[in-house]
C-alpha positions as CSV (number, residue, x, y, z in Angstrom):
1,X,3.3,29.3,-8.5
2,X,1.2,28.9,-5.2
3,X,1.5,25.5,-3.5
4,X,0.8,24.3,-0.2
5,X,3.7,21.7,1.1
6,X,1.9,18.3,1.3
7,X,4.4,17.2,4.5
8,X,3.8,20.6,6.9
9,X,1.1,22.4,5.2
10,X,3.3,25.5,5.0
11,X,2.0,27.7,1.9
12,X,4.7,28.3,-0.2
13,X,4.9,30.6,-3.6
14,X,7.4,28.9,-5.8
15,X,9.0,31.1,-8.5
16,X,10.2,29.6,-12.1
17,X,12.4,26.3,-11.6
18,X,15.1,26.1,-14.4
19,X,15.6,22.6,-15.4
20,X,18.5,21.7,-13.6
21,X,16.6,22.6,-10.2
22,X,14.6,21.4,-7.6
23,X,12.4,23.1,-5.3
24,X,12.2,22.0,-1.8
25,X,9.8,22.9,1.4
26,X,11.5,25.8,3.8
27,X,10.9,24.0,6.4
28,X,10.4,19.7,6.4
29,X,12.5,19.9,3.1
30,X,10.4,17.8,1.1
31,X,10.6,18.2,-2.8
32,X,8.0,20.6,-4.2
33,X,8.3,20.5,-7.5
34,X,10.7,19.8,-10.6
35,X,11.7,21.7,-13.7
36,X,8.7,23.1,-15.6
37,X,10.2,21.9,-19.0
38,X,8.7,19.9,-22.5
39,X,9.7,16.5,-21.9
40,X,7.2,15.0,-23.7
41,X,9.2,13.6,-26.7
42,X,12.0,12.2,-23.7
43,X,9.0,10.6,-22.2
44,X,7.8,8.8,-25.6
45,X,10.8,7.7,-26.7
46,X,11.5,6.0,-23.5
47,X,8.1,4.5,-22.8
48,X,7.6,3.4,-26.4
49,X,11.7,2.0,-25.7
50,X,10.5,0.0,-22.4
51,X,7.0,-1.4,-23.8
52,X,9.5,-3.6,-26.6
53,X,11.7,-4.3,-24.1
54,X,8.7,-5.8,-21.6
55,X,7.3,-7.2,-24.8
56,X,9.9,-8.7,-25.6
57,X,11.0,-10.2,-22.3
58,X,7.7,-12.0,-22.1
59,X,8.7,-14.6,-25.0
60,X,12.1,-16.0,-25.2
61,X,13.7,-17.6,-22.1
62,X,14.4,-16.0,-19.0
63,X,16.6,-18.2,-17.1
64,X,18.4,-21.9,-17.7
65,X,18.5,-24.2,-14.7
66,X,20.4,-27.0,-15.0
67,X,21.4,-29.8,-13.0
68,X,22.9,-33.4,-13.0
69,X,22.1,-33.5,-16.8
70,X,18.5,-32.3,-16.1
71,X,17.5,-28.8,-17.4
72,X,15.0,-26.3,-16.5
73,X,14.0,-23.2,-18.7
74,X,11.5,-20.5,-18.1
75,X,9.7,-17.8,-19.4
76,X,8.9,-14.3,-17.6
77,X,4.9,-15.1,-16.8
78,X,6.5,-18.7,-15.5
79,X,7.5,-17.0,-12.6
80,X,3.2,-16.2,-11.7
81,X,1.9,-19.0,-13.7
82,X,3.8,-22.1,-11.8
83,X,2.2,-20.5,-8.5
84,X,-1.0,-20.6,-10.1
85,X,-0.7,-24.6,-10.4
86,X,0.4,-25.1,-6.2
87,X,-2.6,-23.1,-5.1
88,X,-1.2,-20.2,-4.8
89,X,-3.6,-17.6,-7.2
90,X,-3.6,-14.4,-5.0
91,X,-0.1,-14.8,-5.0
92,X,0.9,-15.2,-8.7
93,X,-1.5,-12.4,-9.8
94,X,0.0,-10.5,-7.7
95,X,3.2,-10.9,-9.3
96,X,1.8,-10.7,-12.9
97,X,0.4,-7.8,-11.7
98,X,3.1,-5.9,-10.6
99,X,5.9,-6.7,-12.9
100,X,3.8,-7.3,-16.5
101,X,0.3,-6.0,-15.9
102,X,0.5,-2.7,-14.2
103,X,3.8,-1.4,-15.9
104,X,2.2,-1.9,-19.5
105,X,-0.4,-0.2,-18.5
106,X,1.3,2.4,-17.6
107,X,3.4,2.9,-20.5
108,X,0.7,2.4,-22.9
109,X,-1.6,5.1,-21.4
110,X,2.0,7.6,-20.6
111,X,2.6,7.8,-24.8
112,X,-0.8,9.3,-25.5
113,X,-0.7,11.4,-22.9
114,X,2.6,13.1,-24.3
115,X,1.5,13.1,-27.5
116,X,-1.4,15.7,-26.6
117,X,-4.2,13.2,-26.3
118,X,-5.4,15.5,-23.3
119,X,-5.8,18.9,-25.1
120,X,-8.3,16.2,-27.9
121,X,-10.1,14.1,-24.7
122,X,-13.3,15.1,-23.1
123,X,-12.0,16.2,-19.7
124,X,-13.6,13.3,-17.7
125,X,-12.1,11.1,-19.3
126,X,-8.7,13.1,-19.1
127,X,-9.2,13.4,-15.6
128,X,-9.7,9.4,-15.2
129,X,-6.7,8.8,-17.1
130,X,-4.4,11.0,-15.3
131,X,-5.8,10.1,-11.8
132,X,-5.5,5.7,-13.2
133,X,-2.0,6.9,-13.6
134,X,-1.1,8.0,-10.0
135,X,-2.8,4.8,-8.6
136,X,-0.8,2.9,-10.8
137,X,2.7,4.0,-9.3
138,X,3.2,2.8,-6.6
139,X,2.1,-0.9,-7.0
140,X,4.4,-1.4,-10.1
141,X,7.6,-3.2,-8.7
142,X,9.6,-4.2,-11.6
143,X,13.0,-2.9,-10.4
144,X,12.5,-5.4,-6.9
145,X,11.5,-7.9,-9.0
146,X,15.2,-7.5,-10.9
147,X,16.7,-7.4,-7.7
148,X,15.1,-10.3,-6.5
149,X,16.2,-12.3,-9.2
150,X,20.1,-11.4,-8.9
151,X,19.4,-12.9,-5.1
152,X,17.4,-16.0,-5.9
153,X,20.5,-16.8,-8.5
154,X,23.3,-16.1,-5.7
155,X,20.8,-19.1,-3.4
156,X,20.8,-21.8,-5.7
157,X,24.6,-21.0,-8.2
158,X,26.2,-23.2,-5.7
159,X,23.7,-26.3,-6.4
160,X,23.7,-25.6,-10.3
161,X,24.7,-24.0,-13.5
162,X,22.6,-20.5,-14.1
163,X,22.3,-19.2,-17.5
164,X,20.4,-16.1,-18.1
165,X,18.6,-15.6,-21.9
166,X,17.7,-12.8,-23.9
167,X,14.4,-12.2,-21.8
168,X,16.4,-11.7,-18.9
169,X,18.8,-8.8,-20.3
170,X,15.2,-7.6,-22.3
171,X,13.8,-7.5,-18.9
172,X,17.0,-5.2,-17.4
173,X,16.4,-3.1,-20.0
174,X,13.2,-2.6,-19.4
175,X,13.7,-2.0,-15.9
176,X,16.4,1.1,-16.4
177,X,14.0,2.6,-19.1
178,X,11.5,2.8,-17.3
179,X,12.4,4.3,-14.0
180,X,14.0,7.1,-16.8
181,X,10.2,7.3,-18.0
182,X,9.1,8.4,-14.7
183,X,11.9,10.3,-13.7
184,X,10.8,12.3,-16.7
185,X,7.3,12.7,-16.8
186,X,5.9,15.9,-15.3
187,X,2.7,15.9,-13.6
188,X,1.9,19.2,-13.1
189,X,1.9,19.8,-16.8
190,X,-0.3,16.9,-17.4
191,X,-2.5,18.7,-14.9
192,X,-2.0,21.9,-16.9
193,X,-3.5,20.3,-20.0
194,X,-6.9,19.4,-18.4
195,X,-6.9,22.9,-16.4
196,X,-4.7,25.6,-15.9
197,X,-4.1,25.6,-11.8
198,X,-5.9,28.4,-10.1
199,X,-3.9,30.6,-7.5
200,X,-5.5,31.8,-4.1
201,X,-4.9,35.0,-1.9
202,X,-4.1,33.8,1.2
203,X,-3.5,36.2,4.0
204,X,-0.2,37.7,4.3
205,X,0.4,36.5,7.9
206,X,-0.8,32.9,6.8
207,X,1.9,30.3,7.3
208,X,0.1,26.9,6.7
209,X,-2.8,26.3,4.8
210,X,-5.0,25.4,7.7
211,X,-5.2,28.3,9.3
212,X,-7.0,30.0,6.3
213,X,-9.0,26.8,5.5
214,X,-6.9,26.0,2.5
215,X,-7.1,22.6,1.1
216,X,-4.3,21.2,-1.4
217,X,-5.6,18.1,-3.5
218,X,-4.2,15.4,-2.9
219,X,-4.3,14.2,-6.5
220,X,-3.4,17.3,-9.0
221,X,-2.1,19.5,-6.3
222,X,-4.7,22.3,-6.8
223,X,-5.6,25.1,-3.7
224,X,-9.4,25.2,-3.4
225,X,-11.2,26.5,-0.1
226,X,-14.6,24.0,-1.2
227,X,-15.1,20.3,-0.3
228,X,-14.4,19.1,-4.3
229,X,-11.5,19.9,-6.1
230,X,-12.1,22.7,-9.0
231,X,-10.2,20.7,-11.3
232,X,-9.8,17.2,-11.3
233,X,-13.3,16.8,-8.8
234,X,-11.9,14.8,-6.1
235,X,-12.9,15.2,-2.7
236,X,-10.4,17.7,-0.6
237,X,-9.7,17.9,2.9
238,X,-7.8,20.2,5.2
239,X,-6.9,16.5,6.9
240,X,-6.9,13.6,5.7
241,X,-10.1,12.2,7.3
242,X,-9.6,9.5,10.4
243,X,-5.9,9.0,9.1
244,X,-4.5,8.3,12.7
245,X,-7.1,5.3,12.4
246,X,-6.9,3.8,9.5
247,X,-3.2,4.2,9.6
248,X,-3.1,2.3,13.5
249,X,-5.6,-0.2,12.1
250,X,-3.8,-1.6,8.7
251,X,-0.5,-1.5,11.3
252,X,-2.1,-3.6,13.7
253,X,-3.1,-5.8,10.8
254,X,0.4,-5.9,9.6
255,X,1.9,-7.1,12.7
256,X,-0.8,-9.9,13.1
257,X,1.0,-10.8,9.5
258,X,4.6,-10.9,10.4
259,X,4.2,-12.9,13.3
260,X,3.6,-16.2,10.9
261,X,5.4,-14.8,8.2
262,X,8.4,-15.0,10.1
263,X,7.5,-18.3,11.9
264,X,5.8,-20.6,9.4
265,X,8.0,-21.8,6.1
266,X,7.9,-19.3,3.2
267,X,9.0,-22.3,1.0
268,X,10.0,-26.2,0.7
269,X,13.0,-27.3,-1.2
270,X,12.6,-31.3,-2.4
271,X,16.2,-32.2,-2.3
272,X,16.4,-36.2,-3.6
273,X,12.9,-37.0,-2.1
274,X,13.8,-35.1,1.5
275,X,11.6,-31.9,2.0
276,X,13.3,-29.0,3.8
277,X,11.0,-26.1,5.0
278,X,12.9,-23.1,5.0
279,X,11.4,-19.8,6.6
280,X,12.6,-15.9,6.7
281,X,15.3,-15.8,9.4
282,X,16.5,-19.5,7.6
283,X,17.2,-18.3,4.4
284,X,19.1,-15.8,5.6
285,X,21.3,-18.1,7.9
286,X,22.0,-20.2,5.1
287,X,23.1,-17.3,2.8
288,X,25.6,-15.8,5.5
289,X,26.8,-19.7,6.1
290,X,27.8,-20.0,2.5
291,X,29.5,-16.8,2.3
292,X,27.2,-14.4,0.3
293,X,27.1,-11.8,3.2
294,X,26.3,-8.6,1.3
295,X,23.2,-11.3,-0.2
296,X,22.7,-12.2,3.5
297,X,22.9,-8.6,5.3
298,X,20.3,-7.4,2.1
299,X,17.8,-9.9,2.9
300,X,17.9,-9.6,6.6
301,X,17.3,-5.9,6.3
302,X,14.4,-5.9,3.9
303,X,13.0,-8.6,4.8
304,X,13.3,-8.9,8.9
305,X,14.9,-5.4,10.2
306,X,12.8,-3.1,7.5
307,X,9.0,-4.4,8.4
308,X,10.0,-4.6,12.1
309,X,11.1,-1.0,11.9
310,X,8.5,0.5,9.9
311,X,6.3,-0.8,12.6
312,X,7.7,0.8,15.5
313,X,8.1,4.1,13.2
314,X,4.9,4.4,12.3
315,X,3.8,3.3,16.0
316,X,5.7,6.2,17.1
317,X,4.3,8.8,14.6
318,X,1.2,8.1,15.2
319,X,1.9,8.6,18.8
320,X,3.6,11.8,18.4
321,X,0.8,13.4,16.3
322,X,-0.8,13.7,20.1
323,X,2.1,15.9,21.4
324,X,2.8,19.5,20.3
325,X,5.4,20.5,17.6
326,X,8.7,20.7,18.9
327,X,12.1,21.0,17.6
328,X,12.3,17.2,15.9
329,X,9.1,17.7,13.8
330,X,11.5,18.2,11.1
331,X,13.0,14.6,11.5
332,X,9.9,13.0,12.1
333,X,8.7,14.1,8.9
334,X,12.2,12.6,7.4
335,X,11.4,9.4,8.9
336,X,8.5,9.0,7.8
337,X,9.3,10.0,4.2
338,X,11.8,7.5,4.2
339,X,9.5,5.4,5.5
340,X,7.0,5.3,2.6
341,X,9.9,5.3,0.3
342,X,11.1,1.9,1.2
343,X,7.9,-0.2,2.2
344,X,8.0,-2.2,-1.2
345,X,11.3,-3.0,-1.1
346,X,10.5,-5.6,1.2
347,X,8.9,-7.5,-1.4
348,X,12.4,-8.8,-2.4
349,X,11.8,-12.2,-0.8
350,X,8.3,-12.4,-2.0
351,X,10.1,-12.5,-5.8
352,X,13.1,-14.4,-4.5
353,X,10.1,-17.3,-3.7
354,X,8.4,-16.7,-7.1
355,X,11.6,-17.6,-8.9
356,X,12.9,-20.3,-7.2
357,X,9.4,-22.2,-7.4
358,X,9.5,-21.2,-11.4
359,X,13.1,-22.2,-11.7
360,X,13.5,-25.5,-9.6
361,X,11.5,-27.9,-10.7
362,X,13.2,-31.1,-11.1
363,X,11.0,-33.5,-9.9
364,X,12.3,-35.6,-6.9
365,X,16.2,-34.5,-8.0
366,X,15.5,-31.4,-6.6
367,X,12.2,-28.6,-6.6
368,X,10.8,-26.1,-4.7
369,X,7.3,-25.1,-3.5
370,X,5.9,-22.2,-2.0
371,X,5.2,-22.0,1.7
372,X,2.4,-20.7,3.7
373,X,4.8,-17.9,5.2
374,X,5.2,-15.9,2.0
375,X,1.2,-15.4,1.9
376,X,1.4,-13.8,5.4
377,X,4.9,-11.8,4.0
378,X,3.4,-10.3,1.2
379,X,0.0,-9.5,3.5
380,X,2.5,-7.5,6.1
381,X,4.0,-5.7,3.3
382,X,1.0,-4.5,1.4
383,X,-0.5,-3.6,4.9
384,X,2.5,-1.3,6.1
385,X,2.0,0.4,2.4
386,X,-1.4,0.9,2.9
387,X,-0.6,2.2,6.4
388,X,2.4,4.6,5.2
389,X,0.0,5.9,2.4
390,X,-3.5,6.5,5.2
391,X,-0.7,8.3,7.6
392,X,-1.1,12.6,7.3
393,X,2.1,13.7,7.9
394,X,0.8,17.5,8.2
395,X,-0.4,16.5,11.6
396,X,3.0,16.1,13.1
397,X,2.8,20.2,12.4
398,X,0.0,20.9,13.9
399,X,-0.8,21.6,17.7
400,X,-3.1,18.7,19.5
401,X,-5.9,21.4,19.5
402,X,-5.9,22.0,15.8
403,X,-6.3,18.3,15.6
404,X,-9.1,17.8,17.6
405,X,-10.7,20.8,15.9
406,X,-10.2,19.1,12.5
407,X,-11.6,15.7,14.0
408,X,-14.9,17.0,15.2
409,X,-15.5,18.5,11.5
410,X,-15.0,15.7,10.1
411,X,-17.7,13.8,12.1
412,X,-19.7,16.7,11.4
413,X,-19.3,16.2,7.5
């Protein structure tokens, strides 16, 4: 199989993958492709498997909070819906919509698909359903959300007793079944089903893609030398168009974000009628002060270290697509794949907030509400996504000319 490496441009002809291999780029490294195997039945069973688990996560009780006689018990949506009622809407859909909303959807369109619903679809349809699924990826944050509960309880087990119901253990369940879903589905065959990829003759002294006009969707992967993609119709580029820009200008937007995110309260605890604003840096004082370092170090990192870094990192790509490729392309290109790897993982706190607010709501004994800080937070974080995502990382491989070549047709399309 044909394919042009979506990190360096290189064209590369991949040969049959066994199922116990994976096939990685020459020369950034980055993975190509999986095993070409029928996991269609793997991928039912555990997508039908995680949609009971989510459904049934949504009714019984999630977690117990109790304290001084007084005790608290809430449900999964409690976690969005208690936002809702302090004013914070954009916030608790968000949260609905990344741990219930988007993950459902997903798993409810991923079962038809495997059962050979595309072979039976008109293609346009087909190809909306296959593209809906992509989008939906990388906004579903389920296995942070986990995470951030495990941290929320290590805050507040010192103040009172934590119990955990079956919604909570449905939930975890969920959570492992569905990042084996993914890890099993296989694209390229979905892509198969709709239309069978088309191969190109590229010259034989053609390294990258660019230097024979080659464009590789960026949706099903397909090589096509025309403006549309032959088989799932989206518009192809040899570059991503203005990426530099809209990359620099979400950044830029980001940091604008962290500056009160970090400085204003993320959330008040009521503590016997005294209010206690607590922000970022705070929280993670008060964690390392009580002993729960590993807690501590995690939250500092994803939360402080991690937004500040991706900053500077993308910063410097961007700089460095001006410059010509040298002999640290190759780790650039690392960087930044780990880069857009771990920009949701920040959200940790953002969930931390969510439960705590759910969870602690005593009246003047003891609650918490959500703080102005955590709007900017989740801002910066969705903002350094977008940015990750706008950033073409084949430009790090190309030489400053070929990118001023590309730029002027682009303004001329």
């Amino acid at each position: 199989m044909q394919t042009v490496c979506s990190c360096c441009d290189l064209i590369i002809n991949i040969p049959r993958v066994s199922n116990s291999e994976v096939a990685l780029c020459p020369q950034c490294q980055h993975k190509l492709s999986a095993g070409d195997v029928n996991r269609d039945s793997r991928v039912v069973a555990l997508s039908v498997s995680a949609l009971l688990m989510l459904l049934s996560g949504m009714f019984y009780p999630f977690i117990s909070f109790s304290s001084s006689g007084i005790t608290q018990t809430i449900t999964l949506p409690d976690a969005a819906r208690i936002l809702f009622n302090y004013d914070s809407e954009l916030l608790g859909l968000f949260i609905d919509l990344s741990i219930i909303i988007l993950p459902m959807s997903l798993l409810v369109i991923l079962i038809p698909l495997h059962l050979g619903v595309l072979k039976t679809l008109p293609e346009a349809i087909g190809r909306r359903l296959l593209k809906f699924t992509l989008a939906l990826e990388p906004w579903i944050m389920s296995e942070i959300f986990l995470i951030g509960v495990l941290v929320s309880m290590v805050k507040i087990m010192s103040l009172a007793d934590i119990s955990f119901g079956i919604s909570f253990w449905a939930y975890a369940c969920f959570v492992v079944l569905y990042i084996a879903t993914l890890a099993n589905v296989n694209h390229p065959r979905l892509w198969a089903q709709i239309k069978p990829i088309q191969l190109l003759e590229a010259a034989e002294h053609a390294k990258r893609a660019i230097d024979e006009n080659i464009k590789a969707c960026q949706v099903c992967q397909q090589l096509c030398t025309a403006e549309v993609c032959t088989r799932c119709y989206s518009k192809t580029y040899v570059r991503n168009p203005h990426s530099v820009q809209k990359a620099a200008a979400w950044l830029i937007t980001s940091i604008v974000c962290y500056i009160p995110a970090n400085v204003l309260p993320i959330m008040h605890t009521i503590s016997l009628g005294d209010e206690t604003p607590s922000t970022l840096i705070g929280g993670v004082i008060t964690l390392w002060q009580s002993g729960s370092y590993p807690i501590a170090a995690i939250i500092f990192l994803a939360s402080v270290v991690v937004p500040l870094a991706k900053a500077l990192v993308l910063s410097f790509l961007c700089f460095m697509v001006a410059k010509p490729t040298n002999k640290h392309t190759k780790g650039y290109t690392r960087i930044y794949q780990l880069t857009e790897f771990i920009g949701k993982w920040s959200m940790i706190d953002v969930f931390v907030v969510a439960i705590l607010v759910a969870l602690v709501q005593l009246g003047n004994l003891m609650s918490v509400t959500p703080g102005l800080g955590i709007v900017f937070f989740t801002a910066m974080v969705i903002c350094q996504m977008l940015a990750a995502h706008a950033f073409d990382p084949r430009l790090l491989w190309d030489s400053p000319k070929n990118n001023n070549a590309e730029n002027a047709h682009d303004r001329n399309r």
